[in-house]
mmCIF file of the N, C-alpha and C atoms, coordinates in Angstrom:
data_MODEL
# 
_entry.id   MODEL 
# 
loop_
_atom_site.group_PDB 
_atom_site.id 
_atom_site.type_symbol 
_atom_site.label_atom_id 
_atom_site.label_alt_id 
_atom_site.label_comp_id 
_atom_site.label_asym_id 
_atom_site.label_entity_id 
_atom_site.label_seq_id 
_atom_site.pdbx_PDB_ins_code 
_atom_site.Cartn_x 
_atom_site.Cartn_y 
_atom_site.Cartn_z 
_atom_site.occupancy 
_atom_site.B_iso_or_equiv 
_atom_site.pdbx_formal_charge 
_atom_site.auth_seq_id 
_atom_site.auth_comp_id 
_atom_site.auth_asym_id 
_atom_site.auth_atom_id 
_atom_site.pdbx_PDB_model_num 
ATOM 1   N N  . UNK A 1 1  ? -1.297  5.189   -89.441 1.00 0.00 ? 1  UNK A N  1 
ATOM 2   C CA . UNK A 1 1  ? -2.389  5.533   -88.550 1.00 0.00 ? 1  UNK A CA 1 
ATOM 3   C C  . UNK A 1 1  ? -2.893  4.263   -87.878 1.00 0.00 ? 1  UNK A C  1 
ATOM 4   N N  . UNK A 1 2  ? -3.163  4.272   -86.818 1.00 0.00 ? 2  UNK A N  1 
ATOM 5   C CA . UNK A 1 2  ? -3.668  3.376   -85.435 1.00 0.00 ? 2  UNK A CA 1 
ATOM 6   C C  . UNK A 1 2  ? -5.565  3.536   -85.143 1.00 0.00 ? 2  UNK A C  1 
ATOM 7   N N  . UNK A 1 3  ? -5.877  2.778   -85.892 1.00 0.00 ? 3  UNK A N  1 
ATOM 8   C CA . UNK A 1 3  ? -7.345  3.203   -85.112 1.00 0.00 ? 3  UNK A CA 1 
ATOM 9   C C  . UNK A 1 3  ? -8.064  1.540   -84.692 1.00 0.00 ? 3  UNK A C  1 
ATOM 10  N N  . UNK A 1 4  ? -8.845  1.851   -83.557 1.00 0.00 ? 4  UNK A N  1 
ATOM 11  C CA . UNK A 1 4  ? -8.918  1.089   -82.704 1.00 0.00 ? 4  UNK A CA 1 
ATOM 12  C C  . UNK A 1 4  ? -10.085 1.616   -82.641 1.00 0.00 ? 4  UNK A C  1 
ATOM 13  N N  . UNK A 1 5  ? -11.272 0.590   -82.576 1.00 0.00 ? 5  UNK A N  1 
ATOM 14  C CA . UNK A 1 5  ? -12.708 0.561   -82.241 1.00 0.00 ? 5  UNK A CA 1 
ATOM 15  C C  . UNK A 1 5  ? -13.473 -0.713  -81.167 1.00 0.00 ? 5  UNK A C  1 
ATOM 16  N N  . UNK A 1 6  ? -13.912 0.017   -80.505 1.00 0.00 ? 6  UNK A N  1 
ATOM 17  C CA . UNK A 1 6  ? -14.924 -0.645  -79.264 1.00 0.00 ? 6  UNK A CA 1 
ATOM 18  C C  . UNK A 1 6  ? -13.767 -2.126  -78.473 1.00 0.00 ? 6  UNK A C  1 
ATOM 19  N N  . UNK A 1 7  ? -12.614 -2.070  -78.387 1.00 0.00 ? 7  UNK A N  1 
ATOM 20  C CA . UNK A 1 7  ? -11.490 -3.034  -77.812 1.00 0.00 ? 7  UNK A CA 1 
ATOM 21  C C  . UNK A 1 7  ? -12.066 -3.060  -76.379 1.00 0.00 ? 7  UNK A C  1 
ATOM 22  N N  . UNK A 1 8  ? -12.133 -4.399  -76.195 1.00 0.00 ? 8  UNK A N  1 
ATOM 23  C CA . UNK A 1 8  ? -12.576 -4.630  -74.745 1.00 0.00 ? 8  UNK A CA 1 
ATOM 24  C C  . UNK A 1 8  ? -11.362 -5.988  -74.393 1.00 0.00 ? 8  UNK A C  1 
ATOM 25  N N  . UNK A 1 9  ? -10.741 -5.980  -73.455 1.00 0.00 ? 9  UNK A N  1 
ATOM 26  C CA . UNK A 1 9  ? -9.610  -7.116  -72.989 1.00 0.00 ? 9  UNK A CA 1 
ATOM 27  C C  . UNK A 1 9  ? -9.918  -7.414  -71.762 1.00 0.00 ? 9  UNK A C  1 
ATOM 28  N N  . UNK A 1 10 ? -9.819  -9.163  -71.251 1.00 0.00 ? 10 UNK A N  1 
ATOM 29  C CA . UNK A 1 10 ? -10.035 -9.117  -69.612 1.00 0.00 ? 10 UNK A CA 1 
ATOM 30  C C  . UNK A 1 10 ? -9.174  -10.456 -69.705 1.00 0.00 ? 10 UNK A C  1 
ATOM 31  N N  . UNK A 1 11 ? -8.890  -10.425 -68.379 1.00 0.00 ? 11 UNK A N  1 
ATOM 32  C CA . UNK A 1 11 ? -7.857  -11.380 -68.431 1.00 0.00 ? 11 UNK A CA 1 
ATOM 33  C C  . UNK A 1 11 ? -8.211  -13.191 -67.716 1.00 0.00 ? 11 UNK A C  1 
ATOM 34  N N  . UNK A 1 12 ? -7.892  -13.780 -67.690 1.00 0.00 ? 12 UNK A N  1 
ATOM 35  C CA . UNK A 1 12 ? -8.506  -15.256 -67.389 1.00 0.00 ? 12 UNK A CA 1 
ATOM 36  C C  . UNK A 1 12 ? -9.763  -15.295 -66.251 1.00 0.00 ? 12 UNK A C  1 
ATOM 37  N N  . UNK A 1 13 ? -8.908  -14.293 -65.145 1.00 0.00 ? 13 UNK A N  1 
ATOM 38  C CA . UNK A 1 13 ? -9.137  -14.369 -63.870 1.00 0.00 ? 13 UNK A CA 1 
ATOM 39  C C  . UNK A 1 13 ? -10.797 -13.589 -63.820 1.00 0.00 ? 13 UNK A C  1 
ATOM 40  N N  . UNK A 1 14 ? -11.164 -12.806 -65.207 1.00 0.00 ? 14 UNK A N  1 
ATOM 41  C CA . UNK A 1 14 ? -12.183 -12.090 -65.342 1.00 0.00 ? 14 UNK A CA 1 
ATOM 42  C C  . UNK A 1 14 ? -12.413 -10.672 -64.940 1.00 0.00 ? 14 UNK A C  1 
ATOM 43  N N  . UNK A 1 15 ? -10.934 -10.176 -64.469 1.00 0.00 ? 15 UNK A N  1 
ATOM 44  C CA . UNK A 1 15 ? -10.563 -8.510  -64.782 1.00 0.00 ? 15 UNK A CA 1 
ATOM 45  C C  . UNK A 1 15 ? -10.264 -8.162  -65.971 1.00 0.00 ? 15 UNK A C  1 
ATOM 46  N N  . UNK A 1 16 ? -10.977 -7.433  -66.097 1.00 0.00 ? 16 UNK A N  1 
ATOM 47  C CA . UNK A 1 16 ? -10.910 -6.463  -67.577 1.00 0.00 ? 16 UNK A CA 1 
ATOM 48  C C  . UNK A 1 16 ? -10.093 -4.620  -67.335 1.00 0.00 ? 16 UNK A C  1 
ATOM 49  N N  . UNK A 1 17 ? -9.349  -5.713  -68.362 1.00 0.00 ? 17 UNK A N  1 
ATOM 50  C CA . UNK A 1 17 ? -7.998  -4.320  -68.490 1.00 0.00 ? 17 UNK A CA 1 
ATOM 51  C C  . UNK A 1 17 ? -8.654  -2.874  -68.911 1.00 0.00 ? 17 UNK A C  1 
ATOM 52  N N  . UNK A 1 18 ? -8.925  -3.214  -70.204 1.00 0.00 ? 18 UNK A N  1 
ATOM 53  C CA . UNK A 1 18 ? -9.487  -1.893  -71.420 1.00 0.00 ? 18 UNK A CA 1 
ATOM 54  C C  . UNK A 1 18 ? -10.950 -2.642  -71.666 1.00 0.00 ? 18 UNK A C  1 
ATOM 55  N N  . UNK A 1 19 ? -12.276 -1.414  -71.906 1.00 0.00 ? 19 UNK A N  1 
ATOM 56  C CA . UNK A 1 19 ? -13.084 -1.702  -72.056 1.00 0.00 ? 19 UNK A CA 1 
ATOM 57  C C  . UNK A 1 19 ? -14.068 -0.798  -72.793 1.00 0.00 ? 19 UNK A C  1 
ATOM 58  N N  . UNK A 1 20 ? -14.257 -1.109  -74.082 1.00 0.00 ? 20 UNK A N  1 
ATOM 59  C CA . UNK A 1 20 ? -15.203 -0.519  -74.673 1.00 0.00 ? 20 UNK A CA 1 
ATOM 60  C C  . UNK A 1 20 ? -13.972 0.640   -75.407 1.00 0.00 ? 20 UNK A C  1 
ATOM 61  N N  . UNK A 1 21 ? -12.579 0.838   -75.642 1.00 0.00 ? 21 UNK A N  1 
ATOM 62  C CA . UNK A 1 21 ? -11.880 1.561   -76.128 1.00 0.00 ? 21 UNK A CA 1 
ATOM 63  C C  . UNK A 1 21 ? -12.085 2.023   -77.603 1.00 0.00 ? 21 UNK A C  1 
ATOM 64  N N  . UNK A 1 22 ? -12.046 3.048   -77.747 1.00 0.00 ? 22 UNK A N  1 
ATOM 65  C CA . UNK A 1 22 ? -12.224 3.587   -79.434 1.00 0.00 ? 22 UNK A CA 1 
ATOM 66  C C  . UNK A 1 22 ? -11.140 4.924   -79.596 1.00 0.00 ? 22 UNK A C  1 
ATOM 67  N N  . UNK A 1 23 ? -10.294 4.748   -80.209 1.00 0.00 ? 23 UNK A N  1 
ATOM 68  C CA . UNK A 1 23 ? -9.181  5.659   -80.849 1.00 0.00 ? 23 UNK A CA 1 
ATOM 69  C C  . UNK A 1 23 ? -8.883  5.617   -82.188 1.00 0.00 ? 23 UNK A C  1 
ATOM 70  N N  . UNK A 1 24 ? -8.405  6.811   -82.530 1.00 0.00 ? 24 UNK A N  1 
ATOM 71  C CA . UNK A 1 24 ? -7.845  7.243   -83.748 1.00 0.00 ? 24 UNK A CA 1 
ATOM 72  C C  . UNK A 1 24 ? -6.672  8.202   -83.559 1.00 0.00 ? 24 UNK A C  1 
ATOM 73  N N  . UNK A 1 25 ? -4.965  7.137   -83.698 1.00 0.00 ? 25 UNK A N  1 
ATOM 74  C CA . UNK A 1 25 ? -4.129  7.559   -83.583 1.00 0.00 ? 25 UNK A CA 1 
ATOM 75  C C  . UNK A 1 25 ? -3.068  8.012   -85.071 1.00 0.00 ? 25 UNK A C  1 
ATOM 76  N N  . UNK A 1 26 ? -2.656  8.987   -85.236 1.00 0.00 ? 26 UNK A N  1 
ATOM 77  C CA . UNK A 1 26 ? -2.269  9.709   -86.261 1.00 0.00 ? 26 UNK A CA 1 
ATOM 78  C C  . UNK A 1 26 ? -0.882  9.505   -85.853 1.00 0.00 ? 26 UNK A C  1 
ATOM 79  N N  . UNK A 1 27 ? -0.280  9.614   -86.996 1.00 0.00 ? 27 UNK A N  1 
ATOM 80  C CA . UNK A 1 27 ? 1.471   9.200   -87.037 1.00 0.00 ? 27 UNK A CA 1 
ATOM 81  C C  . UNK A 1 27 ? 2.019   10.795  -86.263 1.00 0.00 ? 27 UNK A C  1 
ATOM 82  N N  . UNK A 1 28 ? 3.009   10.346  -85.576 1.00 0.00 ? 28 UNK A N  1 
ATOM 83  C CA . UNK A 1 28 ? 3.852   11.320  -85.205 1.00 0.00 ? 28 UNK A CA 1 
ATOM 84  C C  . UNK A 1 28 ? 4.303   10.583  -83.475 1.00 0.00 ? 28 UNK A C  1 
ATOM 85  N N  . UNK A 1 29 ? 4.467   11.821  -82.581 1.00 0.00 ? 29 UNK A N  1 
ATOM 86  C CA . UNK A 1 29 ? 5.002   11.280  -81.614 1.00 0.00 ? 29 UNK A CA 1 
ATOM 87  C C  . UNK A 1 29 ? 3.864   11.560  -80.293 1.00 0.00 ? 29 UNK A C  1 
ATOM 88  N N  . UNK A 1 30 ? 3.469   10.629  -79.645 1.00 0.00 ? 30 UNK A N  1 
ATOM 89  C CA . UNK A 1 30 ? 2.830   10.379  -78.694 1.00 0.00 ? 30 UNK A CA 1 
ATOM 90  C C  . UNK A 1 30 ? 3.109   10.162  -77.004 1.00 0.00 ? 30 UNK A C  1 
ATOM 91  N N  . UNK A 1 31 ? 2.209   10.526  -76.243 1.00 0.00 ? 31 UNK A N  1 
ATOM 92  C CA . UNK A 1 31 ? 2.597   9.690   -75.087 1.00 0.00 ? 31 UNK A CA 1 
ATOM 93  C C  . UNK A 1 31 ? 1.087   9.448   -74.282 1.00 0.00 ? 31 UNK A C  1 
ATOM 94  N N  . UNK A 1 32 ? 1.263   8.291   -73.679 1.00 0.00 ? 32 UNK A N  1 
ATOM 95  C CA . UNK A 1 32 ? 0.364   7.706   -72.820 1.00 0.00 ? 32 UNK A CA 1 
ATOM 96  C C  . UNK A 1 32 ? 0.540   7.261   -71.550 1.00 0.00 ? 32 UNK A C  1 
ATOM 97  N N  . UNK A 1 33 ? -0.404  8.559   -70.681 1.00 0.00 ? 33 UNK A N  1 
ATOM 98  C CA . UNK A 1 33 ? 0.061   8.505   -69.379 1.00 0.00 ? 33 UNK A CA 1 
ATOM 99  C C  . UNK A 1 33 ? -1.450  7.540   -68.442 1.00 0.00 ? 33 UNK A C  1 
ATOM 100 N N  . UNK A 1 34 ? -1.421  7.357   -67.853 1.00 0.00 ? 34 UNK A N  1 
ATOM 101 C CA . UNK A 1 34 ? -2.359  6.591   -66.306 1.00 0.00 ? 34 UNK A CA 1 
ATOM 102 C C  . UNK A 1 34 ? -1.614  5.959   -65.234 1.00 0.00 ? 34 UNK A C  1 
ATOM 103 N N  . UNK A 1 35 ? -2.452  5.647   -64.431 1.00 0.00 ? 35 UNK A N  1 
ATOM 104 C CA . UNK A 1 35 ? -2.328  5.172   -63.144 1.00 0.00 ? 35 UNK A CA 1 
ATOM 105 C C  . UNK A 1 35 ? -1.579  3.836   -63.467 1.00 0.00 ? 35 UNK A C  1 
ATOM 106 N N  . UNK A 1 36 ? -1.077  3.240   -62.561 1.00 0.00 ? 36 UNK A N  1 
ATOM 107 C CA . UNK A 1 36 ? -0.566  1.693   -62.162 1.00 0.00 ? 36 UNK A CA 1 
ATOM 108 C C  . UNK A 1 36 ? -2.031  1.333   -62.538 1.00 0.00 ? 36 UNK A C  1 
ATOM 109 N N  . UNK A 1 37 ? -1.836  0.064   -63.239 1.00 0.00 ? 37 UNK A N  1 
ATOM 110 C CA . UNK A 1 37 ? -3.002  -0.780  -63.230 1.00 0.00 ? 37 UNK A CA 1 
ATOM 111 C C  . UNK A 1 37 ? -3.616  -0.018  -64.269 1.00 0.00 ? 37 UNK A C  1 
ATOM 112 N N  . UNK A 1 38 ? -3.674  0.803   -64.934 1.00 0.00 ? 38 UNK A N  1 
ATOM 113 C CA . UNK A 1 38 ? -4.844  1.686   -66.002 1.00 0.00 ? 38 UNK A CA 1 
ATOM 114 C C  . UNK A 1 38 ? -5.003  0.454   -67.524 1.00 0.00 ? 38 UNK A C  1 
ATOM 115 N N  . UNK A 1 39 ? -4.367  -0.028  -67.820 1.00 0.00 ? 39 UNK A N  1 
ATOM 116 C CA . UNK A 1 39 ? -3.980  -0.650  -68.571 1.00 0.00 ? 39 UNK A CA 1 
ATOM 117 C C  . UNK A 1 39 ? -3.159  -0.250  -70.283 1.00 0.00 ? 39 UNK A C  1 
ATOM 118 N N  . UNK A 1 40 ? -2.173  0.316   -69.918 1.00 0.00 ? 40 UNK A N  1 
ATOM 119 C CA . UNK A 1 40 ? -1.631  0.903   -70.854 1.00 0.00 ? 40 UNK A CA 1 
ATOM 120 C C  . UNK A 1 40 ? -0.349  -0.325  -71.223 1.00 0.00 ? 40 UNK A C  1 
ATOM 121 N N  . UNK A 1 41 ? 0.078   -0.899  -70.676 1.00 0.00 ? 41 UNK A N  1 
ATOM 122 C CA . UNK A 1 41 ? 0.955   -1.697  -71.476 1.00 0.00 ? 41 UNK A CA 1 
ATOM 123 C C  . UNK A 1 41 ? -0.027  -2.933  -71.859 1.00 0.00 ? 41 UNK A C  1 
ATOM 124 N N  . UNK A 1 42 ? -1.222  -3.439  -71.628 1.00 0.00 ? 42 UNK A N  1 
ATOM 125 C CA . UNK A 1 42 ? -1.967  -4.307  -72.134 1.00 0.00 ? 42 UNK A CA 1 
ATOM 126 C C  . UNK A 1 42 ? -1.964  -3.507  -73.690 1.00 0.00 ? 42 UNK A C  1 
ATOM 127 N N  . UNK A 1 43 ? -2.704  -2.535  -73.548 1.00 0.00 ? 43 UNK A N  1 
ATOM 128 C CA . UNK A 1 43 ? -2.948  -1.497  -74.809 1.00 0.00 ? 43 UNK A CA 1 
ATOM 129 C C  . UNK A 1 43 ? -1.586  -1.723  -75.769 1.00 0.00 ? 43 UNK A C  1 
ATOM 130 N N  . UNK A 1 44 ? -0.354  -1.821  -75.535 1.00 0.00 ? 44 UNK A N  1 
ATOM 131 C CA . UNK A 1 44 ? 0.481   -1.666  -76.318 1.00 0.00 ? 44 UNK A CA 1 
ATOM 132 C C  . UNK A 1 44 ? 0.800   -3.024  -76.729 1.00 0.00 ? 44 UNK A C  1 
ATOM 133 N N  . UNK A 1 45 ? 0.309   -3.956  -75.830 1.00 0.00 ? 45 UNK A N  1 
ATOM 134 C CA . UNK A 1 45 ? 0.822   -4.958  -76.176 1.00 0.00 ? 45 UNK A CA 1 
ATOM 135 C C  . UNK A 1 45 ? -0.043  -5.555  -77.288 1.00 0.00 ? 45 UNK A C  1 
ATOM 136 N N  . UNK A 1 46 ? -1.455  -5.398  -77.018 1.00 0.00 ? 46 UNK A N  1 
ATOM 137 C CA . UNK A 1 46 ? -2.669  -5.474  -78.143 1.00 0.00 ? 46 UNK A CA 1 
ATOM 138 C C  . UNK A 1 46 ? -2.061  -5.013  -79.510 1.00 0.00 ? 46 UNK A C  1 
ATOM 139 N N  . UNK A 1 47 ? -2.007  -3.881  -79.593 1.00 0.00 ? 47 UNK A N  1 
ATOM 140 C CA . UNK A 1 47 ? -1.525  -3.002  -81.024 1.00 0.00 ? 47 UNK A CA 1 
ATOM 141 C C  . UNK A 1 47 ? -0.503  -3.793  -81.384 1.00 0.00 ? 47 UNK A C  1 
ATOM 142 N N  . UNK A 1 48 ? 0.889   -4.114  -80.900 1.00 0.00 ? 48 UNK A N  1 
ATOM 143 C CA . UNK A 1 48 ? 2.030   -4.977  -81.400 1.00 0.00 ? 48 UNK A CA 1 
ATOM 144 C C  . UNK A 1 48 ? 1.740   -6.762  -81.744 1.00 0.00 ? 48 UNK A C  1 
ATOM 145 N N  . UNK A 1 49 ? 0.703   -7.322  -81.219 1.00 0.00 ? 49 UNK A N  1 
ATOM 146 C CA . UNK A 1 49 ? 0.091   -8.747  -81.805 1.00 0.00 ? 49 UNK A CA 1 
ATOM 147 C C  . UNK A 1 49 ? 0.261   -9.506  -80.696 1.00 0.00 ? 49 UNK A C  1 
ATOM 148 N N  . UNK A 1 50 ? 1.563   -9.032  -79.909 1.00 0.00 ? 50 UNK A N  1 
ATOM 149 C CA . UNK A 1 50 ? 1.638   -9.969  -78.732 1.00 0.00 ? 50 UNK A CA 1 
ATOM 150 C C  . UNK A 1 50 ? 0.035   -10.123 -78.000 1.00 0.00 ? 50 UNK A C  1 
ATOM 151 N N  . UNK A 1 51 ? -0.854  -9.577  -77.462 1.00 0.00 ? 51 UNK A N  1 
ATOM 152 C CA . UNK A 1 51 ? -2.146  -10.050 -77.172 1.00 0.00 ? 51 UNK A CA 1 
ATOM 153 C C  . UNK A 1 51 ? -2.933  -9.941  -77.928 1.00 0.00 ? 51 UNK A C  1 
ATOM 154 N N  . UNK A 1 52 ? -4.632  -10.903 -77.942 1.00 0.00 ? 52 UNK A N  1 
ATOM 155 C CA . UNK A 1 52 ? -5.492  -10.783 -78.910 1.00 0.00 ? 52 UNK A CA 1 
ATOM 156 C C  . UNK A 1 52 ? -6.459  -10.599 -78.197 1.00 0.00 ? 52 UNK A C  1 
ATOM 157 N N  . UNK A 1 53 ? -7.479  -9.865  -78.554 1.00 0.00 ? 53 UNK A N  1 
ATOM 158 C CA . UNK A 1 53 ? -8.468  -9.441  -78.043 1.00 0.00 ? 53 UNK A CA 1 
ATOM 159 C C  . UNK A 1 53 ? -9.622  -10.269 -77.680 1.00 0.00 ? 53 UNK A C  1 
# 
């Protein structure tokens, strides 16, 4: 299980990707859809260690 509370990310330049995020993800199979720019591969990249919050 994946749970994620109040994650806020912005990047040097002072755009903020994800903000204020709170989830509770349960094992099985998922998908995560948005816009260009929504910030969903920031999000994945957070969860895997490659970025820190």
């Amino acid at each position: 299980m994946i749970t994620i509370n109040h994650l806020t990310y912005s990047y040097r330049y002072g755009f903020t990707a994800i903000s204020d995020a709170t989830a509770s993800i349960a094992p099985g199979i998922h998908l995560l859809l948005g816009e260009n720019g929504a910030g969903k591969t920031t999000l994945l990249r957070l969860i895997a260690g490659l970025l820190f919050p």
